[in-house]
C-alpha positions in Angstrom: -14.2 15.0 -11.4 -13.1 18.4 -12.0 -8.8 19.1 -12.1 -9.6 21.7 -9.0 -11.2 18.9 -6.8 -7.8 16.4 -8.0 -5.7 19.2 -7.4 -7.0 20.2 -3.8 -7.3 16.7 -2.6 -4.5 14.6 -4.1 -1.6 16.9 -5.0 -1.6 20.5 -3.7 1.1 22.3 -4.6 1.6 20.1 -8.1 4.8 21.0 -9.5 4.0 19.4 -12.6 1.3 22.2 -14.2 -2.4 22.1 -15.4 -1.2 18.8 -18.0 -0.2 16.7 -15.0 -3.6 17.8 -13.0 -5.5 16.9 -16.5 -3.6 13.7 -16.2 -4.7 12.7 -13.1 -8.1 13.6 -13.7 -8.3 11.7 -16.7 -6.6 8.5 -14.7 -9.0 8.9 -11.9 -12.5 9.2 -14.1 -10.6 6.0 -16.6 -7.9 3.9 -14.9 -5.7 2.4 -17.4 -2.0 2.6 -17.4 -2.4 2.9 -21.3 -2.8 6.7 -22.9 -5.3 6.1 -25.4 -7.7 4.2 -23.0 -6.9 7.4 -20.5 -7.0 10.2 -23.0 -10.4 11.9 -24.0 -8.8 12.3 -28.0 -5.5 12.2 -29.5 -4.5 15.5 -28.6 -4.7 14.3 -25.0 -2.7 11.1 -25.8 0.0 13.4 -27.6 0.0 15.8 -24.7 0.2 12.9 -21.9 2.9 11.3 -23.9 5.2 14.5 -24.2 4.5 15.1 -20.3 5.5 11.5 -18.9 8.6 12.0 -21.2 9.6 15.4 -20.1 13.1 15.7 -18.7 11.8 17.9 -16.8 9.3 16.0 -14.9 10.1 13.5 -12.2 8.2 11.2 -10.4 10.1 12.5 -7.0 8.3 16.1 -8.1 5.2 14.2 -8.7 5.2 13.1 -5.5 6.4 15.8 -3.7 2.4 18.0 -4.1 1.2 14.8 -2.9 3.2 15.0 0.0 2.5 17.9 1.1 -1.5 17.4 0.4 -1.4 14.4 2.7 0.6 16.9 5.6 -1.9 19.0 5.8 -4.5 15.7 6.5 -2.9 14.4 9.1 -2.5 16.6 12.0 -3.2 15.2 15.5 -3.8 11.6 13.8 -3.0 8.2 14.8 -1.1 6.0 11.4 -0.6 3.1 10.0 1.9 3.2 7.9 3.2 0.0 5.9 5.9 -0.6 3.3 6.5 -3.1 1.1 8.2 -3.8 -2.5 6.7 -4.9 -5.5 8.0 -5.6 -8.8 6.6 -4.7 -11.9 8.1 -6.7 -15.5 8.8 -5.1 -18.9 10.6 -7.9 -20.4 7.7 -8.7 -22.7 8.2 -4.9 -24.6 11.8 -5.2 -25.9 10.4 -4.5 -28.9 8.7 -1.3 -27.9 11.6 0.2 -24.8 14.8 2.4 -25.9 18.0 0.3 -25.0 19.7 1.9 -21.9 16.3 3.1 -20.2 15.5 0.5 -18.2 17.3 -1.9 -16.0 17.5 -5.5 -14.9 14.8 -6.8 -12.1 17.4 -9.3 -11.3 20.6 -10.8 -12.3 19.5 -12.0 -15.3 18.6 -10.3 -18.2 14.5 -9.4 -17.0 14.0 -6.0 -17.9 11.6 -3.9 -15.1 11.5 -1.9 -11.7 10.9 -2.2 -7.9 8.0 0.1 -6.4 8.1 0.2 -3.4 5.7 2.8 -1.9 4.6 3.4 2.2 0.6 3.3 2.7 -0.8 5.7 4.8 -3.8 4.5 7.0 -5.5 5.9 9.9 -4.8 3.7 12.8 -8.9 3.5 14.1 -10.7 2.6 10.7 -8.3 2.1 8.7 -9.0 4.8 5.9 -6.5 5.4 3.6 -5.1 9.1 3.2 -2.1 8.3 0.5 1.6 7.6 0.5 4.4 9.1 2.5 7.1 8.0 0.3 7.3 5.9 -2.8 11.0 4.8 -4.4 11.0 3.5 -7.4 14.2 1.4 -8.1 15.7 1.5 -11.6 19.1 -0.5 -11.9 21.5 1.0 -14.5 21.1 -1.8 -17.7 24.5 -2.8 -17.4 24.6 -2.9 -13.9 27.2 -5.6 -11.9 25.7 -8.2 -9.8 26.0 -8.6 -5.8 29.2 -10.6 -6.3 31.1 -8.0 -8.9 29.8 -5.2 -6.5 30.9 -6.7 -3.3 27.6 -6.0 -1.9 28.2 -7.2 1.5 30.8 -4.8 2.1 28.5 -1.6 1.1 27.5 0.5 3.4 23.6 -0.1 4.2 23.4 3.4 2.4 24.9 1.9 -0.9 22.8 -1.1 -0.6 19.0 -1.0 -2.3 17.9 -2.8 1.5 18.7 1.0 2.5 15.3 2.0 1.0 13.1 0.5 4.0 15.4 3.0 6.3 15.0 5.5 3.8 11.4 5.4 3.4 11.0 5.2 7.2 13.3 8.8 7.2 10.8 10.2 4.4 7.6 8.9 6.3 8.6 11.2 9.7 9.8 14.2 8.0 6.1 14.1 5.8 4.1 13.0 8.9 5.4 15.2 11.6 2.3 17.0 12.7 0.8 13.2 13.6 0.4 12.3 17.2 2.1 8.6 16.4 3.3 7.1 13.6 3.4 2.6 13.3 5.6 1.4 10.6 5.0 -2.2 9.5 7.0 -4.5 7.2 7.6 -7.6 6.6 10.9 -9.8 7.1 12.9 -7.9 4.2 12.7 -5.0 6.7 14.2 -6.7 9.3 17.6 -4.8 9.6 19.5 -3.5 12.7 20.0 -0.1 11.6 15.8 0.2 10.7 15.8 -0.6 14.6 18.5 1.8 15.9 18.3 4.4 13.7 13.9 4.9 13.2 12.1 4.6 16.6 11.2 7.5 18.7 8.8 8.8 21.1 6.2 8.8 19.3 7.9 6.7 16.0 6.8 2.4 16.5 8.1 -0.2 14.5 6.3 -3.4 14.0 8.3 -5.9 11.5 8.1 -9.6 11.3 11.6 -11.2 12.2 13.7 -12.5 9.9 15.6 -14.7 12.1 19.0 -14.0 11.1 20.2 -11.9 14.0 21.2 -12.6 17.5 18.8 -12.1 20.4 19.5 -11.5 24.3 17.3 -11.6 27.1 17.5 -8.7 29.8 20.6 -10.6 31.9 22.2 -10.9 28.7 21.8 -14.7 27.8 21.5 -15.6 24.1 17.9 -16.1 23.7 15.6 -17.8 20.9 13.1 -16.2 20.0 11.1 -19.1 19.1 11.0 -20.1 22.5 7.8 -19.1 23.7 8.5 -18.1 27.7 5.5 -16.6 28.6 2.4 -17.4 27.2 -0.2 -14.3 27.8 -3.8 -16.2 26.1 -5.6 -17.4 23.2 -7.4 -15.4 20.3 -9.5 -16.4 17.0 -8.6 -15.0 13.8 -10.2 -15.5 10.3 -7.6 -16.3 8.1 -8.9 -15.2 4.9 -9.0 -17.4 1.8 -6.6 -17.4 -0.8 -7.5 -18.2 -4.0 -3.8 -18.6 -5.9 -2.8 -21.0 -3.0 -6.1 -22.6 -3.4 -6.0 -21.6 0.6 -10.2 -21.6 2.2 -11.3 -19.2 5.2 -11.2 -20.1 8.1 -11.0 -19.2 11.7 -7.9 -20.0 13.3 -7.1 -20.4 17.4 -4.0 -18.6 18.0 -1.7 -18.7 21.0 0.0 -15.4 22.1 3.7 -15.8 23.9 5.7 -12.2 24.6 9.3 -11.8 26.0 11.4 -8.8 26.6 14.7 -9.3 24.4 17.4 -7.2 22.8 18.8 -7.1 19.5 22.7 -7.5 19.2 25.0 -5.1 16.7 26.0 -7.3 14.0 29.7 -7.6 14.0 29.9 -6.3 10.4 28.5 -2.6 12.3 31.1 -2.3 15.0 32.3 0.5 13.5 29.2 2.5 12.9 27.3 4.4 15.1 24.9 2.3 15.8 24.1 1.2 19.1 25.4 -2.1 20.5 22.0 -3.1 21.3 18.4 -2.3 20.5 15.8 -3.0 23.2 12.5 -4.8 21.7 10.0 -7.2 22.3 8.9 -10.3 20.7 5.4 -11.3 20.5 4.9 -14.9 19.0 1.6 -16.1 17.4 1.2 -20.2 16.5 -1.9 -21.6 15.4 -3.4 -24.5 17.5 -3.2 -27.2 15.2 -5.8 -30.6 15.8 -4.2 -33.6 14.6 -6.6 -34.6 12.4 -6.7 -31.3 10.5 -4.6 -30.4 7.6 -3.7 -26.8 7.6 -2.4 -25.9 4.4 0.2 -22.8 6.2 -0.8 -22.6 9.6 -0.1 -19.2 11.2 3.4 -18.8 13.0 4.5 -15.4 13.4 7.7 -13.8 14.7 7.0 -10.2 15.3 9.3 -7.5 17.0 8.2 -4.3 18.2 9.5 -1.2 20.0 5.9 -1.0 21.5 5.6 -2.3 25.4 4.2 -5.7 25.1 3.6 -7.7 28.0 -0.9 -8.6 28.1 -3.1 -10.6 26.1 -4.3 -6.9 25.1 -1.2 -5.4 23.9 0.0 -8.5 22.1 -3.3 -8.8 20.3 -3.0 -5.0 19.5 0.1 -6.0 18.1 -1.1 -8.4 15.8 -3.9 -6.3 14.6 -1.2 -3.6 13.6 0.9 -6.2 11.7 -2.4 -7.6 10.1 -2.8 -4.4 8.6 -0.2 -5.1 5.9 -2.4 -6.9 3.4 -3.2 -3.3 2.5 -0.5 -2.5 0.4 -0.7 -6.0 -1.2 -4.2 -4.9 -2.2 -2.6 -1.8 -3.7 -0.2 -3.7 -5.5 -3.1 -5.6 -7.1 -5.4 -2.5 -7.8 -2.4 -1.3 -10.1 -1.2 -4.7 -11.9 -2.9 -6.6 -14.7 -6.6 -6.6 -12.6 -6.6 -3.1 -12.4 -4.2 -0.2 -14.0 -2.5 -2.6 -15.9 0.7 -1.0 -15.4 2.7 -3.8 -17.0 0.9 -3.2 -20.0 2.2 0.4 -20.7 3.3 0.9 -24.1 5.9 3.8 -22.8 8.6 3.4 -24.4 11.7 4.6 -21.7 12.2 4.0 -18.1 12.1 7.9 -17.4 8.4 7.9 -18.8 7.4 4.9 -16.9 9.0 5.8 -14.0 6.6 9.1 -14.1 3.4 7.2 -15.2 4.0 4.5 -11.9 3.2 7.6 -9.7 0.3 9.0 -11.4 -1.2 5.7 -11.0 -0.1 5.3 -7.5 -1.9 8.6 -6.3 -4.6 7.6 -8.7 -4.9 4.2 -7.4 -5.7 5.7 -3.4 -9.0 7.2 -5.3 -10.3 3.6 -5.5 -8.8 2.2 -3.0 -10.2 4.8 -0.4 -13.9 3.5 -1.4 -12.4 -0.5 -0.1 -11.9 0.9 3.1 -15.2 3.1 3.3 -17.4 0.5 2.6 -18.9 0.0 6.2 -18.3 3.3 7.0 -21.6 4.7 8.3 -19.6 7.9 9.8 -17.9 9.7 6.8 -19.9 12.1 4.7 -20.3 11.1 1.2 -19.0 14.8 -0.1 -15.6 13.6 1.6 -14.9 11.6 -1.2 -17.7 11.6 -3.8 -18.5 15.4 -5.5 -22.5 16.4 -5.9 -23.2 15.5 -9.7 -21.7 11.8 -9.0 -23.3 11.2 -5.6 -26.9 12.6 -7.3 -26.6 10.3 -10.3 -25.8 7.7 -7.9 -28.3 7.8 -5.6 -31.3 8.1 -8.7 -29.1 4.8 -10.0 -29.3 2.8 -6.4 -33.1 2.5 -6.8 -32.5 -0.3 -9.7 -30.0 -1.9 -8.3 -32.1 -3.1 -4.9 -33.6 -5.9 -5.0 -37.0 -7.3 -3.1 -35.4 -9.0 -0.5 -34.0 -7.1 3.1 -30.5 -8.5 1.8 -30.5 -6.5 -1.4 -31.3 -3.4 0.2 -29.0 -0.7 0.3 -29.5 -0.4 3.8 -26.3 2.4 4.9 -27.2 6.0 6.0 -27.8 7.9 2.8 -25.4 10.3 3.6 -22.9 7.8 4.2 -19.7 6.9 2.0 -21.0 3.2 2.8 -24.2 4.2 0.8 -22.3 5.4 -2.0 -19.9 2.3 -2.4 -22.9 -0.1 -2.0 -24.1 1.3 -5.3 -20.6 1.8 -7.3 -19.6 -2.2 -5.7 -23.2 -3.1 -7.5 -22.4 -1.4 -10.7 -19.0 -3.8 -10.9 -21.2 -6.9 -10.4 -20.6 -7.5 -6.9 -23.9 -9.0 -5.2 -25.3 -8.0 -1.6 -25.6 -11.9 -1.2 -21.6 -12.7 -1.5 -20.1 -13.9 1.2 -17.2 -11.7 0.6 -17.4 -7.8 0.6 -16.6 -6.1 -3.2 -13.0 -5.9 -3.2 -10.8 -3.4 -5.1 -11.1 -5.0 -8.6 -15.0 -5.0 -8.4 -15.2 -1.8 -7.1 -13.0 -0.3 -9.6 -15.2 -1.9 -12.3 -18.3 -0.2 -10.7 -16.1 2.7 -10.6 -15.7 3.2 -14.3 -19.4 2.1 -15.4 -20.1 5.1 -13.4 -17.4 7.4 -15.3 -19.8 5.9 -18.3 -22.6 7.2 -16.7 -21.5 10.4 -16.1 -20.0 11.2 -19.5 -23.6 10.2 -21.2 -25.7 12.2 -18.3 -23.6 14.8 -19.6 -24.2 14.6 -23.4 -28.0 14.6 -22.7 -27.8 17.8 -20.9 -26.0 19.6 -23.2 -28.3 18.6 -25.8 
């Protein structure tokens, strides 16, 4: 892919230069998280180097073109938008990291960072258009624990909790030419001042409770939110297997309860400007459980919302929108050991690291766009593939159908759906599967056609 089409659609105004857009490029057409896998020769591994290491280079400035890119996308849209942290382990390259550049992960001596990035999605089909904010959390390396800080005294601002507000802040100023914006987290999020301080007109929250604050009905009674008051119907999920659980598919009856509650200022607020109370409503989902079946996890949600909740068909809306957060665990996966392999960087300080965990990031959405276009029978193929791969491509699909009416690329040619069919074959995934090609396979396809592309080239030149 040429630096102009990187540039255009993933960065805009890149503050970084022609080396960071080469950069990307070069992470796009070969994802790797380590330089000589990315780089076309060793001048590009030298150059790469030097530019993740340049004081002057940031990964808030990387971001910051990509920002503005995703702006100019989003006008009159309805998002998705959903935050989460990860954390990302360089213990394992003592040997290789300058002493001083990067922090604990936790109170012991584990070397690494938090990422913890909000996913951009269109609230209809679910297509990804990038991040609105990504933090990246880098504790000094002698850094005090909770206790020797006094962390419950901080101010939220102080605390590192204060980055689910901030990146909520970050997400409205970026996205203000949307027609609504849905935040959704998970119970980490779950802090008063997310509630009183982030909803607006046309701002939502949708956050999974955390069960540690105090709830009133509308006459002002205390009020448990588990106490399902008014049950509004039944709905059938597929609960989707998990394979490190050792968890199986299934399809799960769910009953929907809703009540209008409010959320009390915690004492610890009273003298902040904060409201005293936050107005909300709680939507409840438990899985109907038969007494002979063993459900490993049964489903029993807590979710509070800003949005007006009171049918069958708003609650079920609501658990659709929370739903939506296995994206960004997807994204986490897509950059880890599977995929990027950003724990396997051979960087050797936090700044540089710091700068290559964005790259990837906004690299990382390139693949991650084809997951969520793989039905997609309405988006143009040019929108996200250029002519020389979608031609290859296409002469390529003819070998990878089979005889059979199931292994027959059978999408609208023009389609992104056709497209990903092929690049989902070239990473071994099979039209028979039960399960669609996930980000892993498709990123594998992905890369065999990089291959192809590099050696189509060499033959025309000669």
């Amino acid at each position: 892919m040429c630096s102009g089409t990187v540039s255009g659609q993933f960065f805009g105004r890149f503050p970084a230069g022609k080396k960071g857009l080469s950069f990307l490029s070069d992470l796009i057409a070969r994802p790797s998280a380590i330089l000589n896998r990315v780089a076309a020769g060793r001048a590009s591994v030298v150059g790469y180097h030097r530019f993740l290491n340049n004081v002057k280079v940031c990964y808030h400035a990387i971001m910051e073109g990509h920002y503005e890119s995703l702006a100019g996308r989003i006008s009159g849209k309805d998002l998705i938008c959903i935050q989460d942290t990860s954390e990302y382990m360089y213990g394992h390259h003592k040997g290789i990291l300058k002493d001083g550049t990067l922090g604990r992960i936790t109170d012991d001596y584990n070397l690494g960072l938090r990422v913890h990035p909000m996913l951009v999605l269109d609230a209809n089909d679910e297509f990804a258009y990038g991040f609105s904010s990504l933090e990246i959390v880098n504790r000094e390396a002698q850094a005090e624990n909770k206790t020797q800080r006094k962390y419950k005294q901080l101010p939220v601002e102080e605390k590192e909790s204060y980055r689910w507000i901030n990146a909520a802040l970050n997400t409205k100023q970026v996205l203000q030419k949307a027609n609504s914006i849905t935040i959704v987290a998970d119970r980490e999020s779950d802090i008063y001042q997310l509630w009183s301080r982030i909803p607006d007109e046309k701002t939502h929250l949708v956050v999974r409770s955390s069960l540690t604050r105090i709830f009133k009905n509308e006459g002002g009674e205390k009020l448990d939110p588990t106490d399902r008051q008014k049950r509004v119907g039944q709905i059938t999920l597929l609960i989707p297997a998990d394979f490190d659980k050792k968890r199986k598919a299934r399809e799960a009856k769910i009953e929907l309860y809703v009540q209008k509650a409010q959320t009390r200022r915690p004492v610890s607020l009273r003298s902040s400007n904060d409201g005293q109370h936050v107005p909300l409503y709680v939507v409840v989902a438990k899985e109907v459980i038969n007494q002979r079946e063993e459900i490993q996890d049964p489903v029993e949600w807590i979710l509070l919302t800003d949005i007006k909740t009171d049918t069958l068909e708003e609650a079920t809306t609501i658990i659709s929108i929370y739903r939506s957060r296995w994206n960004i665990e997807q994204i986490f996966r897509l950059t880890k050991q599977k995929g990027f392999q950003l724990e396997s960087s051979q960087l050797e300080t936090g700044h540089a690291i710091e700068n290559l965990i964005a790259m990837v990031f906004i690299a990382a959405i390139r693949i991650f766009q084809m997951v969520k276009s793989r039905n997609d029978q309405g988006r143009l193929a040019l929108d996200l593939f250029d002519a020389q791969e979608i031609t290859l491509l296409t002469k390529v699909n003819k070998g990878l159908e089979g005889s059979s009416p199931k292994s027959k690329n059978i999408n609208r040619p023009e389609s992104i759906a056709f497209i990903v069919w092929i690049v989902a074959r070239l990473g071994n995934w099979k039209p028979e599967d039960k399960d669609p090609p996930g980000p892993i396979t498709l990123l594998k396809g992905w890369i065999v056609l990089q291959n192809y592309l590099k050696v189509n080239q060499i033959l025309l030149s000669n």
